[in-house]
C-alpha positions in Angstrom: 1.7 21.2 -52.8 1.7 22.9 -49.2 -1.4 21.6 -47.3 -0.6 22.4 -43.5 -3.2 24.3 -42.6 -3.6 25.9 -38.5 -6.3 28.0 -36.9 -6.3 31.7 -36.3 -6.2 31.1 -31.8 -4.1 33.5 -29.3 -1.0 32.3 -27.5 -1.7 29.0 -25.5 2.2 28.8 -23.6 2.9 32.7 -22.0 3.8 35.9 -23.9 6.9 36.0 -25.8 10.5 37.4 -24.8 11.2 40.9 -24.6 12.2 42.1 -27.9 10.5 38.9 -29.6 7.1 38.9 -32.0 4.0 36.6 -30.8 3.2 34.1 -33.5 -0.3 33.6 -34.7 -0.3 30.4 -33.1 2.2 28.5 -30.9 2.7 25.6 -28.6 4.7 23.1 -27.1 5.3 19.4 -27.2 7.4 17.8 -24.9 9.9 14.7 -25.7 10.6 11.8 -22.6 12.7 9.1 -23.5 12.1 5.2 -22.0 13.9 6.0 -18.7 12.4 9.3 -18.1 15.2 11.8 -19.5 12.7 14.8 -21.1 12.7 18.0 -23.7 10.7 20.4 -25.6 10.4 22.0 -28.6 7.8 24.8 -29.3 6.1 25.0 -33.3 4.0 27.6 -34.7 3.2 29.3 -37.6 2.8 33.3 -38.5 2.1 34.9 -41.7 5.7 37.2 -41.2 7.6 33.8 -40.9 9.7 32.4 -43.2 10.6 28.9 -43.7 14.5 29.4 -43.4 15.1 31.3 -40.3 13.3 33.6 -37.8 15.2 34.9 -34.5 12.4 37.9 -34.6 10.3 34.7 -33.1 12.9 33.6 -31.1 14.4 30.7 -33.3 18.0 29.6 -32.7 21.0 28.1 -35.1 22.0 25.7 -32.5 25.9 24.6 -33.7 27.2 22.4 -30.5 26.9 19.0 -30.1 24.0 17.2 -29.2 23.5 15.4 -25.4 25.1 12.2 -25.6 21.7 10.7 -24.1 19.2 12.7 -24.9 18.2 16.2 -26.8 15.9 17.3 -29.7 16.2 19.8 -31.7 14.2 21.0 -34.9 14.3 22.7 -38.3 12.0 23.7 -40.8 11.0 21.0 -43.3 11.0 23.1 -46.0 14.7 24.4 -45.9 15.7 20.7 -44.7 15.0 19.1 -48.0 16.8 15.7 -48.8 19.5 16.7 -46.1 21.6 19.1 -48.7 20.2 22.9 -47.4 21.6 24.7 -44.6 19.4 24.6 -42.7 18.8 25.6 -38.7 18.7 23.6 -35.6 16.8 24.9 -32.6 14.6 24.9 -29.9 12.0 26.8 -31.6 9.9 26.8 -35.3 8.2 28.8 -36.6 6.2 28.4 -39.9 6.1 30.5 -42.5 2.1 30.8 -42.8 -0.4 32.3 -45.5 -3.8 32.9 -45.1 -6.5 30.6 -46.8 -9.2 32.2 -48.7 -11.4 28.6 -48.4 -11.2 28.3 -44.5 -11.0 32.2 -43.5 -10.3 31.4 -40.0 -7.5 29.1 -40.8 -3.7 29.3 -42.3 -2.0 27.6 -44.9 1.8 26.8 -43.5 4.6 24.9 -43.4 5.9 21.5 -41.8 8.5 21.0 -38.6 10.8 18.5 -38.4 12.4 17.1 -35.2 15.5 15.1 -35.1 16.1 13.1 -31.9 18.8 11.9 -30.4 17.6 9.1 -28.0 20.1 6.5 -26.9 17.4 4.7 -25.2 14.1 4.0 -27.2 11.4 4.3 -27.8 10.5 8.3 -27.2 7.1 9.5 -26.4 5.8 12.6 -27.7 3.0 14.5 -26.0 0.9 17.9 -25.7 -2.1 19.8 -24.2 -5.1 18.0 -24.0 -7.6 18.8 -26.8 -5.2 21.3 -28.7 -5.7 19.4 -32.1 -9.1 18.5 -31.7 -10.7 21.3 -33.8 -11.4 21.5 -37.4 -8.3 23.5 -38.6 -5.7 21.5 -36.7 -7.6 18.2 -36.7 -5.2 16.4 -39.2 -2.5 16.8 -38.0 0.3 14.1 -37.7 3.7 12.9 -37.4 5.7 10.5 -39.8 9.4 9.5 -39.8 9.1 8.4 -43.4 10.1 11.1 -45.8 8.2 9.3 -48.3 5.3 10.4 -47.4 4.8 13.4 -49.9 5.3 10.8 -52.3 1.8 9.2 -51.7 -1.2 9.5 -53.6 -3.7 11.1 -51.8 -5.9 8.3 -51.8 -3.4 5.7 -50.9 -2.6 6.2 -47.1 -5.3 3.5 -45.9 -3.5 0.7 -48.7 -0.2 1.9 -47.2 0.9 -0.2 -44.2 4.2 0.3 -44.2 4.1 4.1 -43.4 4.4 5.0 -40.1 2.3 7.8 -38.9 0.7 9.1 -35.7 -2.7 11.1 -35.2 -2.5 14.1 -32.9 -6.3 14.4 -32.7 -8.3 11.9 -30.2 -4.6 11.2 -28.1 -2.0 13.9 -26.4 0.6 11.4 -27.0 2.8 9.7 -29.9 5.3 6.9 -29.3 8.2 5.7 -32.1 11.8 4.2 -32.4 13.8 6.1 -34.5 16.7 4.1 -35.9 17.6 1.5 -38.9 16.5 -1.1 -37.0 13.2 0.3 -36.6 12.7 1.5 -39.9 9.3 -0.1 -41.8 9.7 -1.6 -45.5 9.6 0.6 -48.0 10.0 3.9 -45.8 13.3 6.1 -45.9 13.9 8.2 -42.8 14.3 11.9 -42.1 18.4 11.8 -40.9 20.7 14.6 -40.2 24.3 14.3 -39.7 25.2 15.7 -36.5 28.1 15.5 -33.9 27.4 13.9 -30.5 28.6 15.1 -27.2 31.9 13.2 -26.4 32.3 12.1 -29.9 35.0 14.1 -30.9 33.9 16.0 -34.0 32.1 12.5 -35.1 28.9 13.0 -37.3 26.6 10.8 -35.8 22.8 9.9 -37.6 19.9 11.6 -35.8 16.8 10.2 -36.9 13.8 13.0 -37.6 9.9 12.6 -37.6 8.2 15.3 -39.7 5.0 17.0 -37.9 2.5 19.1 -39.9 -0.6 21.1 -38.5 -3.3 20.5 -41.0 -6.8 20.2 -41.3 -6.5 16.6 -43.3 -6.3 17.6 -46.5 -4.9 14.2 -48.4 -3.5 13.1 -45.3 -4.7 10.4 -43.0 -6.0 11.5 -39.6 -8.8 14.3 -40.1 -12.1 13.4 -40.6 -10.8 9.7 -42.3 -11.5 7.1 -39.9 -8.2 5.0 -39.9 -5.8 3.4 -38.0 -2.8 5.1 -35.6 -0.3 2.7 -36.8 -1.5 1.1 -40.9 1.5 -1.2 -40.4 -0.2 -3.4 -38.1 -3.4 -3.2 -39.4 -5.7 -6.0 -41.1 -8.1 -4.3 -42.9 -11.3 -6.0 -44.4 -11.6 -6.1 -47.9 -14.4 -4.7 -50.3 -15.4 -3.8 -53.5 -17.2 -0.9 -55.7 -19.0 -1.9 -58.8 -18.9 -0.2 -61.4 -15.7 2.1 -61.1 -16.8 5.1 -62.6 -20.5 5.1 -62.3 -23.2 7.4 -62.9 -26.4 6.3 -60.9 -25.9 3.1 -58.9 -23.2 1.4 -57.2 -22.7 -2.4 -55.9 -20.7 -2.7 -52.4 -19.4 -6.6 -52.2 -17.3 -7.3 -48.8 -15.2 -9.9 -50.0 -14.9 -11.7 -46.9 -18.8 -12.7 -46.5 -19.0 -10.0 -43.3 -22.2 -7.6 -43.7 -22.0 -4.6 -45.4 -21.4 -2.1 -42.6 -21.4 1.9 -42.1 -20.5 3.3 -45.3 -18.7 7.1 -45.5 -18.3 9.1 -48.8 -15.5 11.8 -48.9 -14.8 14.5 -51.4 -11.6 15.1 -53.1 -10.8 17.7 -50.1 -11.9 14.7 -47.3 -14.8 16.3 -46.2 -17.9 14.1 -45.5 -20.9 14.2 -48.1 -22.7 11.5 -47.1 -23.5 8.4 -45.3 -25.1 5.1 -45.4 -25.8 2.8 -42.1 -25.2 -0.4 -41.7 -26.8 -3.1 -43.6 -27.8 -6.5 -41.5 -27.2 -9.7 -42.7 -26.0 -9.4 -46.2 -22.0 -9.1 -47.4 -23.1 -7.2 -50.5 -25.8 -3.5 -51.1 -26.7 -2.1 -53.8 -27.0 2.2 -53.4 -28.3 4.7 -55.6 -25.8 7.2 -55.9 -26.9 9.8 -58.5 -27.8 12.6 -55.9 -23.5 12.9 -55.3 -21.7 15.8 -57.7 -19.6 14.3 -60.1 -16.2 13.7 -59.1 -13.1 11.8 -57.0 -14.3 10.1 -53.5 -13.1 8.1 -50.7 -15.4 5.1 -49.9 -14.8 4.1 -46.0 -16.7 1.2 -44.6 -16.5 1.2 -40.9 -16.8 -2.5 -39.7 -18.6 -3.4 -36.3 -15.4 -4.5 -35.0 -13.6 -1.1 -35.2 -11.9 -1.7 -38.3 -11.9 0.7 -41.1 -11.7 -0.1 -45.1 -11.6 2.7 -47.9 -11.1 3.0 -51.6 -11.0 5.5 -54.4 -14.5 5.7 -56.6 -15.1 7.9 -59.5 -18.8 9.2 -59.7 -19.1 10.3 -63.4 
């Protein structure tokens, strides 16, 4: 299911090359390694795109070797697939992008992925100030685990061994990219690709996905959670009964007050809220005024910490 989803907004780096067409939307984000060395890659996303190729926008098929120290380079994550496509390496995406009859000022498009060659680690990523701090590029995030289109929409909070980074609330993102660095359970975006000096070598370059989205079943939009789930502890909490019709019982199962408590709809927008509770570790609420359906329970603890699980209201 394509969910990447970017706002109808001009040009926010220059006009494009003679010859070239301006994307709907574009930018740039900009690479440093731990001793300084930099690059950029520009994304964006128009509806004459495609998800294969597109020198009209200025993309390149980048064949020579990659800096022995430091380059980046990216591709579309569509034609990348498991590593078997023919796919591009360049300087510049573009998305392939369709419009979205549900959000009228937003597009429905496709992800980037960059792979990084970074001899010394870890590599910062960063980017204008605010850029993603709107509704139709509010979820967006980077990952270095391929797996992640694997997980159930629900599941990203009970999921701490997938990496991911927020691009809302932060202009930077900081990862090692490498076997060593790899989290349990995750299996890493890698492209086989000759280094500078090596002699016609193939060499692994390690690749973090990045998608433009509003947050639909993916966890940075309006979901309160962590940057990094694999060192989180979240607190614990029950809903009782699971489905219900009318009332619902919240038990915190470590004896810490109820706190803040967010309801989401299937499509992660917020449909109501209940404030914090003194004193007791359990609440009773009457529910029956929410539309039948899936929802996201969050409790947002005093200390910072978030907590979420899946509820059915019948």
């Amino acid at each position: 299911m394509r969910n990447w989803i970017i706002v109808f907004i001009p040009l926010l780096y220059g006009m494009p090359a003679m010859g070239q067409l301006q994307p709907i939307f574009q930018t740039t984000l900009y690479f440093e390694d731990a001793i300084g060395n930099r690059d950029s890659i520009v994304v964006g996303l128009d509806t004459l795109a495609n998800s294969i190729f597109n020198p009209q926008f200025g993309e390149e098929d980048i064949a020579s070797p990659f800096d022995s120290v430091f380059e980046v380079r990216a591709t579309h994550w569509g034609s990348f697939g498991w590593g078997e496509g023919d796919y591009i390496l360049s300087k510049k995406i573009i998305g392939d992008a369709e419009s979205n009859d549900d959000v009228s000022v937003c597009y429905v498009g496709g992800a980037t992925l960059f792979f990084i060659h970074a001899k010394y680690q870890p590599v910062r990523i960063s980017w204008a100030a605010g850029i993603f701090n709107n509704y139709c590029v509010g979820g967006s995030f980077f990952t270095p685990d391929r797996m992640h289109q694997m997980v159930d929409p629900w599941d990203w909070l009970a999921m701490p061994a997938i990496r991911f980074g927020c691009a809302s609330g932060t202009e930077t993102y900081e990862i090692a990219l490498g076997d060593e660095y790899c989290a349990p359970l995750e299996i890493s975006y890698i492209a086989m690709q000759e280094i500078e000096g090596n002699s016609g070598t193939l060499d692994s370059i390690y690749g973090v996905a990045f998608g433009i989205t509003n947050g639909y079943f993916i966890p940075c939009s309006q979901l309160p959670v962590y940057e990094n789930p694999r060192y989180a502890q979240a607190h614990d909490f029950q809903i009782s009964p699971n489905p219900a019709q009318s009332r619902i019982r919240i038990v915190n199962q470590e004896d810490i007050a109820v706190s803040t408590l967010i309801f989401y709809n299937h499509l992660g927008k917020m449909v109501a809220e209940y404030p914090a509770e003194p004193g007791s570790s359990q609440i009773d609420l009457d529910i029956s005024q929410l539309a039948s359906g899936i929802y996201l329970v969050v409790q947002r603890f005093p200390d910072g910490r978030t907590s979420a699980r899946k509820w059915v209201k019948m």
